[in-house]
N, C-alpha and C positions, 0 to 999 in steps of 0.2 A: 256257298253264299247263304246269308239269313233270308228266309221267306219274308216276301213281300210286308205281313205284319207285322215285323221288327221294324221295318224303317218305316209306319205310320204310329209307331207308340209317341206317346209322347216325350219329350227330350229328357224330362226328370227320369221317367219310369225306364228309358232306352239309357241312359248313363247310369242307373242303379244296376240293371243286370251287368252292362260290359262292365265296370267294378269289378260286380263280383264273381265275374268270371275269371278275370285278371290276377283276382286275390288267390282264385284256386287252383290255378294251372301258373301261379307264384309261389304257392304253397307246393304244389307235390308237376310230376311228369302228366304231360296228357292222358296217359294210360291209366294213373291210379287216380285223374281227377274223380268227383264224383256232382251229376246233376245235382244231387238232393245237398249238397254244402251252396251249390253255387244256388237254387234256388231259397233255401235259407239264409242266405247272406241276403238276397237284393229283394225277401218277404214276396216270392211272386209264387202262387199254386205251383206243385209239378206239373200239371200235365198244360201249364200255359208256357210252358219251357219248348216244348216241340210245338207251338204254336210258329214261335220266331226262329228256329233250327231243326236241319234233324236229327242232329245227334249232338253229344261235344265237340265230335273232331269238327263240325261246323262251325259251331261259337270258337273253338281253337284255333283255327284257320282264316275263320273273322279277323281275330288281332293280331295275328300275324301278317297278314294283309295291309293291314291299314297300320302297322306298325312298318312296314315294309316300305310303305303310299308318300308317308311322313319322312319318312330317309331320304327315298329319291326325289323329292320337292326340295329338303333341305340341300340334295347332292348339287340340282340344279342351282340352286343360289349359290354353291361354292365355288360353282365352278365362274356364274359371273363372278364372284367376287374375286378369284382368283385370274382372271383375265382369262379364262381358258385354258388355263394347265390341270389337265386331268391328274396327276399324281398330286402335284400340291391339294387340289379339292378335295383328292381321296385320300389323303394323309389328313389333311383337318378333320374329315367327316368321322375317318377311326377315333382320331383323338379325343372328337368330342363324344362320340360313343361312348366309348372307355372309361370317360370323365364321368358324361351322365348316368350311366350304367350305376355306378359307387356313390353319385349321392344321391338316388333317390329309390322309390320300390322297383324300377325296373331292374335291377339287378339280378333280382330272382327271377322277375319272367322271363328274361334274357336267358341268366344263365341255365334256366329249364328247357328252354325253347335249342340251345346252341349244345348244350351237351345231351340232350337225346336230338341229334341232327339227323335226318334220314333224306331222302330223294324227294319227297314230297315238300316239306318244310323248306328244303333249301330252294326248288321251283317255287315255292312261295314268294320267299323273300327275295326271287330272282326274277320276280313276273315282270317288273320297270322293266328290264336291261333286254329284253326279246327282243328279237326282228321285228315285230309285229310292233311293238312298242314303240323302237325306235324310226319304223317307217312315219307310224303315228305322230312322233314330237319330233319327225328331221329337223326342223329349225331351231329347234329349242335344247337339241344333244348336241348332232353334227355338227352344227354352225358354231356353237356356242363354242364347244374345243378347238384348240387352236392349235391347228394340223402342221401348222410351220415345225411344234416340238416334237414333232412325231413321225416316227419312219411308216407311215401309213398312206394308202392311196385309195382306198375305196371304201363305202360304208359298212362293208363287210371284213374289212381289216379293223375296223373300229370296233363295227361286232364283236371279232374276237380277242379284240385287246381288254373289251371291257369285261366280258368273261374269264378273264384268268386276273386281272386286278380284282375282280369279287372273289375268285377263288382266295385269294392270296389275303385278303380280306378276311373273309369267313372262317379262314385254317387259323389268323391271328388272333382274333375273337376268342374261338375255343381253345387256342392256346392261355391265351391269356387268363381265362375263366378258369381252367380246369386245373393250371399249375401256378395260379391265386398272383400273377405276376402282378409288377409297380407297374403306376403308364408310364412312366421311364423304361421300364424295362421293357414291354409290349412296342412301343413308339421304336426300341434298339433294334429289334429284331425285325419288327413291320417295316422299317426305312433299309435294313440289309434286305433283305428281298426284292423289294419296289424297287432299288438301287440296280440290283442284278439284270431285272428287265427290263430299266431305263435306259442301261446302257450296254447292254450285252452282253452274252459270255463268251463267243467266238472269238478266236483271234482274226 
């Protein structure tokens, strides 16, 4: 997390660094970012850099975070919007992913972020969907989904339905990025999958 004197900068000078932090871990992998681009980009001293982080993988994990924070607020609107069918909400939310992803700069962050994926990255973007989480917002997950379409009986069958839907999620993502797919064609493959475990594969 940024130190305490990142969230009292003020809003102009706190959106010129995330910029161009965004620009440089847009530009290249976490690993070959470099402070001294990102503080040239947004004109701030080096050494006011580890005033607000202490390192990049902090500023890195910053926007991942709050790139993460952004998803699941919008997951939750999907799902009201969708009456509480958790596969429809979560077939919109890729699609629109997918969509936004290709017309704007987030492409690149994305796809930097998604194809060097590791364990930690993915607990990032999977910090909403916890126990902990969803003990936090029972009314506002649980309740919201509507459990009549779902062979599920407790909040921990929910738990882990919601974990292998993000898997299945996150694998189509990278899929999608890495082998330049249409969203047609991403939306074919994402919908056979979700299909598989919508309806089973047992006889």
């Amino acid at each position: 997390m940024p130190k305490p004197t990142f969230f009292n900068l003020r809003e102009e000078k706190r959106s010129r660094l995330i910029d161009a932090a965004r620009e440089e871990f847009s530009r290249v992998s976490l690993y070959e970012a470099s402070i001294s681009n990102i503080l040239k980009m947004a004109g701030i001293p080096r050494g006011s850099f580890y005033q607000y982080f202490e390192d990049k993988e902090d500023a890195f994990f910053f926007l991942v975070g709050e790139h993460a924070r952004e998803r699941f607020e919008h997951f939750i609107s999907l799902l009201r919007e969708h009456k509480g069918d958790l596969f429809e909400a979560s077939r919109e939310l890729f699609r629109m992913v997918l969509q936004h992803s290709r017309a704007s700069d987030q492409n690149r962050f994305m796809r930097n972020v998604l194809l060097n994926m590791n364990y930690k990255i993915e607990k990032t973007f999977t910090q909403h969907l916890t126990k902990e989480t969803l003990d936090q917002r029972y009314a506002e997950v649980y309740h919201l989904i509507d459990r009549s379409l779902l062979n599920i009986q407790t909040r921990e069958d929910l738990y882990h339905l919601l974990q292998i839907n993000i898997a299945i999620t996150f694998h189509n993502l990278v899929k999608s990025i890495s082998d330049e797919l249409t969203v047609e064609e991403s939306l074919n493959k994402y919908d056979r999958e979700i299909h598989m475990i919508r309806k089973g594969v047992s006889m």
